[in-house]
C-alpha positions in Angstrom: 126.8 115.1 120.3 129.2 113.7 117.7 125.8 111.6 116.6 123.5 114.3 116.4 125.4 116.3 114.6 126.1 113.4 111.8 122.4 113.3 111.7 121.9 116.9 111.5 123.9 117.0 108.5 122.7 113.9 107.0 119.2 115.6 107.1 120.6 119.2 105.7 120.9 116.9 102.8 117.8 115.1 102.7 114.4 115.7 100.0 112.3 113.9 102.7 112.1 111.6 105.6 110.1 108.2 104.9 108.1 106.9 107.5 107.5 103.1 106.4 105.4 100.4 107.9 103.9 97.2 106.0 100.3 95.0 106.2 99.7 91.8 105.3 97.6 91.9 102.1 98.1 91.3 98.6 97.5 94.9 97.5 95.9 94.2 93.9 93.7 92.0 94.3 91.8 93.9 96.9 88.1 94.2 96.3 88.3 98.3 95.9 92.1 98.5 94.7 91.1 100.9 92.0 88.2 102.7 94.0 88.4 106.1 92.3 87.1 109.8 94.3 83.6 110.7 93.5 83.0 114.0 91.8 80.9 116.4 93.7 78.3 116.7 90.7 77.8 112.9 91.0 77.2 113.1 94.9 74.7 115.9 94.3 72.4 113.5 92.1 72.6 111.3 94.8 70.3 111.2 98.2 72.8 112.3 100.7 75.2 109.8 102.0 75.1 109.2 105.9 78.3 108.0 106.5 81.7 107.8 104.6 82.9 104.4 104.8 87.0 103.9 103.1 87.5 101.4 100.2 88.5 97.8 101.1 91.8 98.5 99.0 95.4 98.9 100.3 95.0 102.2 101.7 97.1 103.8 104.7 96.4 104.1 107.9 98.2 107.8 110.4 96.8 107.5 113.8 95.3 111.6 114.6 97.5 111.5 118.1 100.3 111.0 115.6 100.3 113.9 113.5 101.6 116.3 116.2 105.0 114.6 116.8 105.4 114.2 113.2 105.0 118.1 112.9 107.3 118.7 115.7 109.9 116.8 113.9 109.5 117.9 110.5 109.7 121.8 112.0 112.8 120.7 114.2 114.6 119.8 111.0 113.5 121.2 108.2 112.8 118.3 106.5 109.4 117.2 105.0 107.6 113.6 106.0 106.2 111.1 103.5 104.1 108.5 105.0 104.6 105.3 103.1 102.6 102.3 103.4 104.2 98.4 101.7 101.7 95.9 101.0 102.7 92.7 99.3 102.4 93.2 95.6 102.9 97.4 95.9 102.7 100.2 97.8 101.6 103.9 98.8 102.5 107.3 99.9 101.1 110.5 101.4 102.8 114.1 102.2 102.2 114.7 105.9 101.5 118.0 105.1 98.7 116.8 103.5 97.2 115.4 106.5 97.8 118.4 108.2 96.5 120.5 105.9 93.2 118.3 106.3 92.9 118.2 109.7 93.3 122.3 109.8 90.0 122.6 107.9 88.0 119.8 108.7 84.3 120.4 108.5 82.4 120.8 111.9 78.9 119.5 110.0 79.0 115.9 109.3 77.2 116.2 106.0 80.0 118.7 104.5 82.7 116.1 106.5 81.2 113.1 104.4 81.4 115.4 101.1 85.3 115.8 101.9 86.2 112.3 102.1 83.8 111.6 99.7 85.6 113.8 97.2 89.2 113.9 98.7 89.4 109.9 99.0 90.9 110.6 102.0 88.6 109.0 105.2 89.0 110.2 109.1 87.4 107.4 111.7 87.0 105.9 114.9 88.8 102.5 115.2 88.9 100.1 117.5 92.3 98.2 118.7 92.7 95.1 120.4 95.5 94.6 122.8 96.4 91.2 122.6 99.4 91.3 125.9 95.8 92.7 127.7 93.0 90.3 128.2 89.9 91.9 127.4 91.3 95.3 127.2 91.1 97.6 124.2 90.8 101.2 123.3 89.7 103.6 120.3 91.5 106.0 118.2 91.0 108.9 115.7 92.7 107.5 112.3 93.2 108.5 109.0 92.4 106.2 106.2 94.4 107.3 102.5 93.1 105.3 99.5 94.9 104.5 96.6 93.0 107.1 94.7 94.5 110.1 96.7 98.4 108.1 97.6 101.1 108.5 95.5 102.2 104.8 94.2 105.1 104.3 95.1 106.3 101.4 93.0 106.3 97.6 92.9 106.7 94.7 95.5 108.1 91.6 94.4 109.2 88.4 95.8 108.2 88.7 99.2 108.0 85.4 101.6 105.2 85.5 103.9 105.7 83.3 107.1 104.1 83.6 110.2 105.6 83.7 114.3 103.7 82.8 117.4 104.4 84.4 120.0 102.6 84.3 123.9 101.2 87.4 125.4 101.4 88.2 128.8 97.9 86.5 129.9 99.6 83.5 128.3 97.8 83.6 125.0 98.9 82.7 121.8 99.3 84.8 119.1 100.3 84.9 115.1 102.5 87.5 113.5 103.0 88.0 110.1 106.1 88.3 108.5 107.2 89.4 105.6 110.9 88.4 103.9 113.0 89.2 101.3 111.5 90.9 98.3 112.4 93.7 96.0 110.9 97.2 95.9 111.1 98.7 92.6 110.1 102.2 92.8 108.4 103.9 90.2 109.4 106.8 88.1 106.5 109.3 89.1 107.0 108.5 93.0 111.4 109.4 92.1 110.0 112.8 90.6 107.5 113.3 93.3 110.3 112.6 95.5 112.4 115.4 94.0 109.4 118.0 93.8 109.1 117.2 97.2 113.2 117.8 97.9 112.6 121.8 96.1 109.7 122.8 98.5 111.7 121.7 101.6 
């Protein structure tokens, strides 16, 4: 009790919780790093697009199945989520509410779904996932992909080692990790003042 009420009050205080995970890539110098949103007039010159396929760039990655527990906890506390995503080199950002708010009015027509993402720079697919403990298993999920283009940045990386663990899964195979060490995150001044609008709303 003694603990959740420390944490309670911690989070009376909070502008945000940070949900933070990292990927192995050197951010800028990703072949779409600076993929920018198209403008609707643009797609309307255009024969229309059959699919709506995300930027190879550093973008970040919410699982659909996820966005319910993260709304049960943001309600439970009163406290808003940012879902940050560290690369090597920088990183990115995105209010859950934004996903939410995305996911409340997403298109039932595929043509007007493309358009969104299109336009939004905010992608929702099907991905596959291995499970490398599982020998030949795997399953598929409902993600979705932020770009750059519509992710607050939220500063610098510097610094970072890379090194790499093997491990052995349970069918005995080996497997690599990546690692990241050290490093410094300077964040930047827009993402401290988005940070701060952020804090107000709550």
């Amino acid at each position: 009790m003694l603990a959740d009420g420390f944490i309670r009050s911690l989070l009376s205080k909070a502008c945000c919780a940070i949900e933070v995970e990292f990927s192995p890539y050197c951010a800028a110098e990703m072949k779409d790093r600076h993929w920018e949103c198209k403008l609707p007039e643009d797609l309307d010159r255009r024969r229309p697009r059959k699919h709506a396929k995300p930027p190879t760039a550093p973008n970040i990655w919410v699982k659909l199945e996820d966005l319910p527990r993260l709304e049960a906890w943001e309600q439970a506390f009163g406290v808003s989520i940012v879902v940050a995503h560290l690369f090597d080199q920088e990183g990115f950002a995105v209010p859950l509410a934004t996903l939410s708010a995305l996911e409340a009015q997403w298109p039932n027509q595929g043509d007007e779904a493309i358009r969104l993402q299109l336009t939004q720079g905010i992608f929702r697919k099907i991905q596959s996932y291995d499970r490398v403990d599982a020998q030949g298993a795997g399953e598929t999920k409902t993600v979705y992909v932020i770009s750059p283009a519509a992710a607050q940045h939220v500063g610098t990386v510097a610094d970072v080692k890379v090194t790499a663990q093997i491990g052995l899964s349970s069918s005995k195979k080996y497997v690599a990790h990546v690692l990241f060490e050290g490093g410094t995150l300077t964040l930047s001044g827009p993402f401290l003042d988005f940070l701060s609008a952020l804090g107000q709303r709550s």
